[in-house]
C-alpha positions as CSV (number, residue, x, y, z in Angstrom):
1,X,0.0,0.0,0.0
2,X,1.3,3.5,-1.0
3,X,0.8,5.9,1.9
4,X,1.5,9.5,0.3
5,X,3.2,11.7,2.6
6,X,2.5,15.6,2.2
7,X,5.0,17.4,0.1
8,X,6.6,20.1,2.3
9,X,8.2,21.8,-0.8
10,X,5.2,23.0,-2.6
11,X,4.3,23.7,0.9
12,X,7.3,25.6,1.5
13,X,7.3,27.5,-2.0
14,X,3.6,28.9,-1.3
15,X,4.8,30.5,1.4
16,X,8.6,30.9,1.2
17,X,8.6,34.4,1.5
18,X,7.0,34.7,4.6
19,X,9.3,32.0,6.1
20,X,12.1,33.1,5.2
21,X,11.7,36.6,6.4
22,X,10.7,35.2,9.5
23,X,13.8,32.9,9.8
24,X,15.7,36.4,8.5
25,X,14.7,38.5,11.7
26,X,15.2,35.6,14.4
27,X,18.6,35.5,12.8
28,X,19.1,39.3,12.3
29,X,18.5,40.1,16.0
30,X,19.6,36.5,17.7
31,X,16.0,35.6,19.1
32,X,17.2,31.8,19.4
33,X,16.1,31.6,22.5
34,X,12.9,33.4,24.4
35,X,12.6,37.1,23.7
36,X,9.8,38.5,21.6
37,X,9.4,36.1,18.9
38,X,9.3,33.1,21.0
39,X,6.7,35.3,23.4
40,X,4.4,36.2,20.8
41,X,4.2,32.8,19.4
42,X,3.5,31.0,23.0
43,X,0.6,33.8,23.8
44,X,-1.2,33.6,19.9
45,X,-1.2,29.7,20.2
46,X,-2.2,29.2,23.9
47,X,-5.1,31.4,22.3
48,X,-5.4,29.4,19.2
49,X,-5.7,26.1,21.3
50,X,-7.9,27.9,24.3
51,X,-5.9,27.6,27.2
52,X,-4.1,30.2,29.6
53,X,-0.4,30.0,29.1
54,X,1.8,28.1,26.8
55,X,5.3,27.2,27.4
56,X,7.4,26.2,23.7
57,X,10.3,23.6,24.0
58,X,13.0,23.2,22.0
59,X,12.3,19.7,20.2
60,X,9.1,16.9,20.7
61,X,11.4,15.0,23.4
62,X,11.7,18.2,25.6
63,X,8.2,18.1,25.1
64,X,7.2,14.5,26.3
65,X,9.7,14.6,29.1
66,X,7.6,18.0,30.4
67,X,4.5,16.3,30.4
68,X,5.7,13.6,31.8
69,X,7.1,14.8,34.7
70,X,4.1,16.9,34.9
71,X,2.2,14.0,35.7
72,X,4.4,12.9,38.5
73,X,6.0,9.6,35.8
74,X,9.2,8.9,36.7
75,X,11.7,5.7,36.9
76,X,10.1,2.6,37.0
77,X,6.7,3.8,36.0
């Protein structure tokens, strides 16, 4: 069975302007970590999804590993 995967590059090229400019200014003024970008994204999708606050992490494992520990899992669980 053929499972077709969704083709980031015409994805990309629709909006490559827009990304790249973004990627530009992060650069530009070293926003790699926190500051206003990384504010203003955590605050619009906590809206987006309907909750309070929003904390972004740096990959998907940061992320599990914050959940997890969230929930009191640990060693041996």
């Amino acid at each position: 069975m053929l499972v077709p995967f969704v083709d980031l590059k015409i994805q990309y090229e629709s909006i490559q302007a827009e990304v790249d400019n973004a990627i530009r200014h992060v650069i530009e003024n070293t926003l790699f970590i926190g500051g206003e970008t990384v504010s203003k994204f955590e605050t619009d999708f906590a809206g987006y999804i309907g909750v309070n606050h929003c904390i972004s992490c740096a990959n998907g494992t940061d992320a599990l590993e914050i959940a997890l520990k969230s929930l009191g899992i640990g060693t041996g669980d």
